[in-house]
N, C-alpha and C positions, 0 to 999 in steps of 0.2 A: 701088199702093204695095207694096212688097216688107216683110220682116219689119221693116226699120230704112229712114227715109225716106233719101234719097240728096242730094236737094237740096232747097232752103228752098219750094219748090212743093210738093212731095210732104208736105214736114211743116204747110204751110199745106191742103191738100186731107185732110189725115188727122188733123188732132186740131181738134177743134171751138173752144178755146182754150189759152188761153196753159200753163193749171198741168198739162194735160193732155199737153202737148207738153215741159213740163218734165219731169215723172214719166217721160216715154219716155228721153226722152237722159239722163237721173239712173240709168235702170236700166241703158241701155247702156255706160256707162263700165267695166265690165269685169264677169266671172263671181261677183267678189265686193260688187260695187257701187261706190259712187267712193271713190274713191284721190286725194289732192292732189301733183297732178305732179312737185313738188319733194320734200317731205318723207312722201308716201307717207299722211298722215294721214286717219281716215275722218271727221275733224267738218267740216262745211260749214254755211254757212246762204242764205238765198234775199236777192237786194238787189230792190230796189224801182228802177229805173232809168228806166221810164216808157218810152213810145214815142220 
């Protein structure tokens, strides 16, 4: 696996669960952390969606 997984194998072989694979793509959303696509905004929250 490279610094940033590539595809949904790579991010399934590289984080041992779920919050930990979140935490990765939460930090990779940009140099200042996430940004809401539309209004730019930094609040977000986690949903519970299940398998």
């Amino acid at each position: 696996m490279a610094d940033y997984p590539e595809t949904v194998l790579e991010m399934r072989e590289g984080f041992n669960d779920a919050p930990a694979g979140r935490d990765c793509l939460a930090q990779g959303r940009g140099p200042e952390g996430f940004r809401g696509p539309s209004c730019q905004g930094r609040d977000y929250w986690m949903t519970d969606r299940g398998p």
